[in-house]
Structure formats: structure tokens, C-alpha cells
C-alpha positions in Angstrom: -174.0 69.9 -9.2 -170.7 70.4 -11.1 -171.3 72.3 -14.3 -170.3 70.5 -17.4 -166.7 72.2 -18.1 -166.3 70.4 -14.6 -165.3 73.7 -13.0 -167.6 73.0 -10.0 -168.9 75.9 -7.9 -167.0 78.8 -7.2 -164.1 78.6 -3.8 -166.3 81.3 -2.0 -168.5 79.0 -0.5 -166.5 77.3 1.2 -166.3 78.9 4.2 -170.8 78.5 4.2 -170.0 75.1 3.6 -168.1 74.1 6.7 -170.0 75.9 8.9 -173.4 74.1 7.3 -171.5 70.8 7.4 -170.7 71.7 10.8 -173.9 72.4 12.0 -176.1 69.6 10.6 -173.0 67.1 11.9 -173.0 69.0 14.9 -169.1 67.6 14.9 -166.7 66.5 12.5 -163.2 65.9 11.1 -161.6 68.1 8.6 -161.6 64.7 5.6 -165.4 64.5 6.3 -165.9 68.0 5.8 -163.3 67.9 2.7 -165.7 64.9 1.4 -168.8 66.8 2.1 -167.8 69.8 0.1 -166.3 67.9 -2.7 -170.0 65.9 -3.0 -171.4 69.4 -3.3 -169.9 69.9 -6.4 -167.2 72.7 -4.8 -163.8 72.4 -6.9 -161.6 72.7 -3.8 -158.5 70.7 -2.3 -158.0 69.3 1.6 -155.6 71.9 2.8 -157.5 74.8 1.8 -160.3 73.0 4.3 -157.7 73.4 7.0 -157.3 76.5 6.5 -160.4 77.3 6.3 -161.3 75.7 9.2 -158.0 77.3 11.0 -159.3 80.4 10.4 -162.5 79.8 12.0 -160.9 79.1 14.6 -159.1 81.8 15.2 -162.4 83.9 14.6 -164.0 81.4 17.3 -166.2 79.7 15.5 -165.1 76.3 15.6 -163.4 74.9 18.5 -161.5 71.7 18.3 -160.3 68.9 20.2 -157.4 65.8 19.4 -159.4 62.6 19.2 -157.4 59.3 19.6 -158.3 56.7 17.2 -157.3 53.4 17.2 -156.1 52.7 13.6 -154.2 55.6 12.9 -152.9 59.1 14.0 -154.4 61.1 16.2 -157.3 63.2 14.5 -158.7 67.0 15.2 -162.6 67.3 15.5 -164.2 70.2 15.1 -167.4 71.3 16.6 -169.3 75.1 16.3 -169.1 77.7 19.2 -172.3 79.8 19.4 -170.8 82.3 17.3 -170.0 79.7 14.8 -173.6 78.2 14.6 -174.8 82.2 14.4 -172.6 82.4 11.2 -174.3 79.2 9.9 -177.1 80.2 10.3 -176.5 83.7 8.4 -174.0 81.6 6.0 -177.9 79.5 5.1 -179.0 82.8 4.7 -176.7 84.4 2.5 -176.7 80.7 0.3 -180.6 81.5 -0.1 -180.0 84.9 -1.4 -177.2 83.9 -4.0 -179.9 81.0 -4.9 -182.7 83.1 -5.6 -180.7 86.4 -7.1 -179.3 83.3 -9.8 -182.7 82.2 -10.6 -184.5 85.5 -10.5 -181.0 86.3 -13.5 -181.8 83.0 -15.4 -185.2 83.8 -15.7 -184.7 87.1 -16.6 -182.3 85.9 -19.6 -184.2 83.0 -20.2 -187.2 85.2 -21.0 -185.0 87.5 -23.0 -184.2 84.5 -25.3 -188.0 83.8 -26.0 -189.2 85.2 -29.4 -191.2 88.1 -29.1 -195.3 87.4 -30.1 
């Protein structure tokens, strides 16, 4: 979904991202989320997912745990708390909005570009 000059989608919807990620994984690590973003076509590097998801946290909407593994460090999961899956679900909302206000302005233009009759 990138545009052509590559730019991707704009940093703001990041934040809807996680949480959606979030809440159709139900858990998840912050590199999952990272790739999940990324494959939406969202121009954004790793540590502004953790800090993302840090502050998420500390609005208690994600919780986290420390999650041994055994071919590596240690890694943080992430799971919603009911307030987070109440933001996801108004962060689906508010994506549906943005979607339909851009359609509703490229019809408009793309109507404006049509010769008159």
C-alpha cells in the first residue's frame, strides 16, 4: 500500500496499528508488531514501536510480560487490557472514518477533473 515516492503512510497510525495488531493476535512481541506495521505500508522504524508500545503502557492499554525463549534473550509480550481492546476498537473506528473522508475527497476531485458535458 506504499505510495509510489515510497513515502508509505503517514506515522499517525501507528498507535491504531498496534492496538489492531494487538487485538486480532490477541498477543505479540514488539518485532512482530514492527513486521506487521511495516507490511502495511507504514514508513516507521522498530524503536518508535517501543515506544509506542511503552506508552501504551503506561496509559494501560497493553500489559506485558518477559517470555523466556530458548534461542535467544529474553523477549517482552504484549497483550491488551480492556481499555486497550476499547481503544482498538475506537482506533477501527476512527481508521474507517479517515478511509471513507479520503474516498468521499478523491471522488470529489476526481469528478472535478471530468470535462464538463
Amino acid at each position: 500500500m506504499p505510495t509510489e515516492t515510497g513515502e508509505g503512510l503517514p506515522r499517525r497510525f501507528l498507535g491504531a496499528f498496534l492496538l489492531l495488531g494487538l487485538e486480532r493476535d490477541g498477543t505479540s512481541y514488539g518485532y512482530e508488531l514492527y513486521e506487521t506495521v511495516k507490511s502495511l505500508g507504514l514508513s516507521v522504524d522498530l524503536a518508535a514501536v517501543y515506544r509506542g508500545l511503552r506508552t501504551m503502557q503506561q496509559r494501560d492499554l497493553v500489559t506485558s510480560q518477559w517470555v523466556s525463549s530458548l534461542s535467544g534473550p529474553d523477549r517482552r509480550l504484549y497483550a491488551l487490557t480492556d481499555s486497550g481492546q476499547r481503544a482498538a476498537r475506537g482506533a477501527a473506528s476512527d481508521l474507517a472514518a479517515v478511509s471513507d473522508g479520503l474516498a468521499a475527497a478523491l471522488e470529489h476531485f476526481r469528478a472535478s477533473d471530468r470535462p464538463s458535458a
